[in-house]
C-alpha positions in Angstrom: 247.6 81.3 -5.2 244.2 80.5 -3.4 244.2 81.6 0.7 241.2 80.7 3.0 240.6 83.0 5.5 238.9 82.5 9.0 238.8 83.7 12.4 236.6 83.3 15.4 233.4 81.6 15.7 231.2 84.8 16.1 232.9 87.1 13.9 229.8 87.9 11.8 227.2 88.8 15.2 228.6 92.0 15.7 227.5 94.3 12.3 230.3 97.3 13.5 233.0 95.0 14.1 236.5 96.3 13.5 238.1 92.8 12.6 234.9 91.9 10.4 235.7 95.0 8.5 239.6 94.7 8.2 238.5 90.7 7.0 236.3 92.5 4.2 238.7 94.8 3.2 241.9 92.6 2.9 239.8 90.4 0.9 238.6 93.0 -1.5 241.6 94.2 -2.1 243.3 90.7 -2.7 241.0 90.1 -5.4 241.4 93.7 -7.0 245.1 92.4 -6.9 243.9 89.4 -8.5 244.5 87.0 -5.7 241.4 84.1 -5.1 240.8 84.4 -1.9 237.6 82.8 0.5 235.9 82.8 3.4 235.8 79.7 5.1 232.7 77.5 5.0 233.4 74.2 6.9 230.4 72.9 5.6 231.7 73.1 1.7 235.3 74.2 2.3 238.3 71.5 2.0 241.2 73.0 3.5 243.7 70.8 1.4 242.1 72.8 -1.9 244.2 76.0 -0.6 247.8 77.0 -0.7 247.5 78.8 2.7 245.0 79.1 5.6 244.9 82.7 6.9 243.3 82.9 10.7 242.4 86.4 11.8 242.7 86.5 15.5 244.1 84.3 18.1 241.3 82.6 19.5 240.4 78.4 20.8 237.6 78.5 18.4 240.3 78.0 15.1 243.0 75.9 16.5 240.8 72.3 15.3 241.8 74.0 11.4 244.9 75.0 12.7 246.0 72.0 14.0 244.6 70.0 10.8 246.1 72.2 8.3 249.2 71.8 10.2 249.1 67.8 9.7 248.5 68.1 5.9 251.2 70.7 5.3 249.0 73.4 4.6 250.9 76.7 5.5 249.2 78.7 8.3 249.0 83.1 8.5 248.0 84.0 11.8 247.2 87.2 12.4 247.0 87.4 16.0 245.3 90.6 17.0 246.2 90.0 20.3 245.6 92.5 23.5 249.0 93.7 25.0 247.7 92.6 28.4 248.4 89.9 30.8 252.1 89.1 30.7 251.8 87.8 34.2 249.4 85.5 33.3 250.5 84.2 30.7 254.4 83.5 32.2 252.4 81.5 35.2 250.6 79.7 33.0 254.2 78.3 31.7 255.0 77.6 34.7 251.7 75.5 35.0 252.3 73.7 32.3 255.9 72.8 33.0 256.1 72.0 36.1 252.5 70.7 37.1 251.4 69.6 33.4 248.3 71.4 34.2 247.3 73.4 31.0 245.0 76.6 30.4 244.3 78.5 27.2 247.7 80.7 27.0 249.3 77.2 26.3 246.9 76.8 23.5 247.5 79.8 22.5 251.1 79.1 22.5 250.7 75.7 20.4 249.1 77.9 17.5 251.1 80.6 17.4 253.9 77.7 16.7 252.3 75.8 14.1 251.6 79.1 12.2 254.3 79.2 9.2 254.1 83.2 10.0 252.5 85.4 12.6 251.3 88.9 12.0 250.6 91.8 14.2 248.6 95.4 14.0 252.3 97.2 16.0 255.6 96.5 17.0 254.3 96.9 20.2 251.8 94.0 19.6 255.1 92.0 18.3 257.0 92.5 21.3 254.5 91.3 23.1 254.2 88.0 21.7 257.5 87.2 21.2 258.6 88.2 24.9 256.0 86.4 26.2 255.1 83.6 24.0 258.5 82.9 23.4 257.9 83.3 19.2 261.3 83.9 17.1 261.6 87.6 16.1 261.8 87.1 12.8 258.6 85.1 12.5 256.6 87.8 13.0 255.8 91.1 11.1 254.2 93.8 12.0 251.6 95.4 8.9 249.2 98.1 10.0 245.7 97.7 9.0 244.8 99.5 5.9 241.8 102.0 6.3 238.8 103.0 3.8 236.5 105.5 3.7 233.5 106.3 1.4 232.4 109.6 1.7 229.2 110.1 -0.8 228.3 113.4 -1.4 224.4 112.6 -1.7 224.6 111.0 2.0 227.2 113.8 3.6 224.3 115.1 5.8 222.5 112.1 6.2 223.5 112.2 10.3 222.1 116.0 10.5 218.5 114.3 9.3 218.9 111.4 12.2 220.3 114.0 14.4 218.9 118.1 14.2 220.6 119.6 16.7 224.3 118.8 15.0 223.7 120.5 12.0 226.0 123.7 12.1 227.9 122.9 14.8 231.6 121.9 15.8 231.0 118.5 17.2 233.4 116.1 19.1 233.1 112.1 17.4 233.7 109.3 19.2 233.1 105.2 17.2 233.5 102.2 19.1 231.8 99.4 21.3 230.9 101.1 24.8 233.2 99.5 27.6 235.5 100.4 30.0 238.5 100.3 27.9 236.9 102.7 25.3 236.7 104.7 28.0 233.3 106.7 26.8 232.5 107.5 30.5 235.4 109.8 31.2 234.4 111.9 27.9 231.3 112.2 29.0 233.0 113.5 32.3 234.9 115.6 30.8 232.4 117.6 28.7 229.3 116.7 31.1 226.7 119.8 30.7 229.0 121.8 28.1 227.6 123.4 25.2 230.5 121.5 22.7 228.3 118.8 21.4 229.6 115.0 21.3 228.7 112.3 19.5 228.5 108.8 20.2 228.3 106.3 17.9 228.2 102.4 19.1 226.1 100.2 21.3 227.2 98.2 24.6 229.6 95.1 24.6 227.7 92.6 26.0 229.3 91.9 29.0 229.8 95.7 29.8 225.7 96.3 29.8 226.0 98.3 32.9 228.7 100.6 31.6 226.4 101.4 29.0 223.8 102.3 31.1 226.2 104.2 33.2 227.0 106.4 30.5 223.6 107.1 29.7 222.3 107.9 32.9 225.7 110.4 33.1 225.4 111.8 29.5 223.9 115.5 29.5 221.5 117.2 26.9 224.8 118.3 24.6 226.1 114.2 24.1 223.5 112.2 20.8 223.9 107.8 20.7 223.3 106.4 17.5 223.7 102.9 18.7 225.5 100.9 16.4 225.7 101.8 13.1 227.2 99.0 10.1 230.3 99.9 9.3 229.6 101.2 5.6 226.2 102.4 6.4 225.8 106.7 5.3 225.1 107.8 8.5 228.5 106.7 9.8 229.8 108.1 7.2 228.5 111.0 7.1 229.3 111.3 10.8 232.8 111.3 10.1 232.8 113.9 7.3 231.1 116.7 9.9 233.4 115.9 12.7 235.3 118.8 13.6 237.6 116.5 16.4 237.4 112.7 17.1 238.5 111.1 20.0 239.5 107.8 21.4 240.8 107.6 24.8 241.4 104.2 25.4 243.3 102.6 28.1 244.5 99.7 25.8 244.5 99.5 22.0 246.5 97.5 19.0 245.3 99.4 16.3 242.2 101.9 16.5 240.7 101.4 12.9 238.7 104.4 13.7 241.3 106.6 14.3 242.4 106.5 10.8 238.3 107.0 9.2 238.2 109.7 11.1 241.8 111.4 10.0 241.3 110.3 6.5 237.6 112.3 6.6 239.7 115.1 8.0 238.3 115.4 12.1 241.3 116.3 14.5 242.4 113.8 16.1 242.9 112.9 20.3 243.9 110.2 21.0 245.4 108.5 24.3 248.8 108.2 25.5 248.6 104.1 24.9 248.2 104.6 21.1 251.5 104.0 19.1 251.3 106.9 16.8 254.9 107.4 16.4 255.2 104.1 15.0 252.5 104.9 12.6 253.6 107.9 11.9 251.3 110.0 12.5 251.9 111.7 15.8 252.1 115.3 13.9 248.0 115.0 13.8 247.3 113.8 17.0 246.8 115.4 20.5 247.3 112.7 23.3 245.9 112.0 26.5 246.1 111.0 29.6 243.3 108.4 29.6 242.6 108.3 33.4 242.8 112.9 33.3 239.2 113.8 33.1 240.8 117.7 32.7 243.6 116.8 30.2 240.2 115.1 27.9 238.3 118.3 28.1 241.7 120.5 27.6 242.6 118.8 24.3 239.2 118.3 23.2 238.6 122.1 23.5 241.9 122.5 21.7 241.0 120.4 18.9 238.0 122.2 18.6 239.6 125.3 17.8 242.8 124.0 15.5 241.9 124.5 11.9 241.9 121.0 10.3 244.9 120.0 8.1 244.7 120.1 4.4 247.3 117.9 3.9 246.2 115.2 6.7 243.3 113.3 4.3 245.7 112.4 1.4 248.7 111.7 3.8 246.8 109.3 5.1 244.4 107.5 2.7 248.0 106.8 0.7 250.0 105.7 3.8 246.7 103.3 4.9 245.5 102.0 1.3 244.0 98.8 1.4 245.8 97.6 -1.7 249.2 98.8 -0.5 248.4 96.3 2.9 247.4 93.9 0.7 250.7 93.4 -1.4 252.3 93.2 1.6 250.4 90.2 2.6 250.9 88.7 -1.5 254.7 88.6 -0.5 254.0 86.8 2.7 252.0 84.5 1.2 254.5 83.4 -1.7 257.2 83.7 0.6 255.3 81.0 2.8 254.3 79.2 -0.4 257.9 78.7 -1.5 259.3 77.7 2.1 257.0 74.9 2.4 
């Protein structure tokens, strides 16, 4: 079994990405399974030398391979990692296309989604979503959770009180991600504006949200520390999970928040908001949600999360229910299954 894996054109520019990491993950632990798996080079690569082409996001910039794997019967995994957004949109689009022939990218979108042998998705949420909308049979898609690592080394456990002095002893509040308005850093900041329960920060500005950023800056008071972004296996970020006594992640949209799950799996409390599909997960017992539009509901359960002693149980609930190499075999399946169907 040999898979090629690819996604979008600039997967590699952003060194905290979330999907760059879930890519690095799956395919360590195919190849712990003992699975040959690669990372697309079109300058090398020959698409016919594989048994299936795996495409990590739903984007324009794969659908040339998608289309030419399709006309050499090369079975196609999409994972779509799709935003639960838009359904308007992307029902007048149809419409568009139809009735006018005029065509925009949901059709695109559309046309990969059907050439893909198999379609995976981060929820059931996400899976709904597609099929109600893009008009995908039910049973061609699966939903499979990401699976979640963390490497917590003692020698670099207080490597973020060195970058940052003023944490060191304290119960501090953690929030990871790309600053922009869905991540919603702005109403934390908001929330616990000129407190003395410090918050972390740790990310840098999405491009197009520059002035968000700087927004949150210029709000920010002398309790709230930026790292900027920080690579995804690099000690500080570790480290600044294993201090955090609460995490938080208040988005107003999200598929699957990989950071949730480093932070639960270090042991931080978790608050999450209202939009995050826990129950499916199955792990609503150690989260406190949010409104993400209440400023007072953040600060309420941020102070209450701050003063709930951490779960014992929590870090190995998690790390087994999240393993890489339990996701994995799920994917082997799908890929023989597919295998065997062509």
């Amino acid at each position: 079994m040999k898979i090629l894996i690819d996604s979008h054109n600039t997967i590699h520019q952003n060194i905290s990405g979330g999907l760059r990491t879930r890519i690095n993950n799956h395919v360590s632990a195919l190849e712990s399974l003992g699975v040959e798996c690669k990372r697309y080079n079109k300058w090398t690569d020959n698409i016919k030398d594989f048994d299936i082409l795996h495409i990590f996001k739903l984007s324009l910039d794969t659908m040339s391979e998608i289309n030419y794997a399709k006309q050499i019967g090369i079975p196609i995994v999409l994972s779509s990692v799709y935003p639960i957004s838009g359904a308007i949109k992307i029902k007048a689009s149809h419409v568009l296309s139809k009735y006018f022939k005029i065509r925009t990218g949901y059709d695109f979108s559309k046309k990969m989604l059907e050439k893909a042998s198999i379609v995976t998705t981060e929820t059931a949420k996400e899976k709904k979503f597609l099929c109600n909308n893009y008009g995908i049979p039910f049973e061609k898609v699966e939903a499979i959770p990401n699976g979640v690592s963390i490497d917590i080394k003692e020698k670099d456990r207080n490597v973020i009180y060195e970058m940052i002095p003023e944490l060191q002893g304290t119960d501090y509040i953690l929030q990871v991600g790309r600053f922009d308005r869905n991540k919603n850093q702005l109403s934390v900041i908001k929330a616990l504006k000129d407190d003395e329960i410090p918050v972390l920060f740790v990310g840098g500005p999405d491009p197009s949200e520059m002035k968000y950023y700087q927004e949150c800056i210029k709000n920010a008071s002398s309790n709230m520390y930026f790292t900027g972004w920080l690579k995804t296996d690099s000690p500080a970020l570790q480290s600044a999970y294993a201090n955090a006594k609460a995490f938080i992640l208040p988005s107003f949209a999200e598929s699957f928040g990989i950071s949730i799950f480093e932070a639960g799996i270090a042991g931080a409390n978790l608050i999450v908001s209202n939009v995050v599909p826990i129950k499916e997960w199955g792990i609503e017992s150690f989260c406190y949600q949010v409104n993400p539009k209440s400023i007072n509901e953040i600060r309420e359960k941020c102070i209450l999360a701050l003063n709930t002693p951490q779960r014992k149980d929590q870090v190995e609930i998690l790390a087994n229910k999240f393993n890489w190499k339990n996701i994995a075999q799920r994917y082997i399946e799908i890929y023989a299954r597919v295998i065997n169907e062509k």
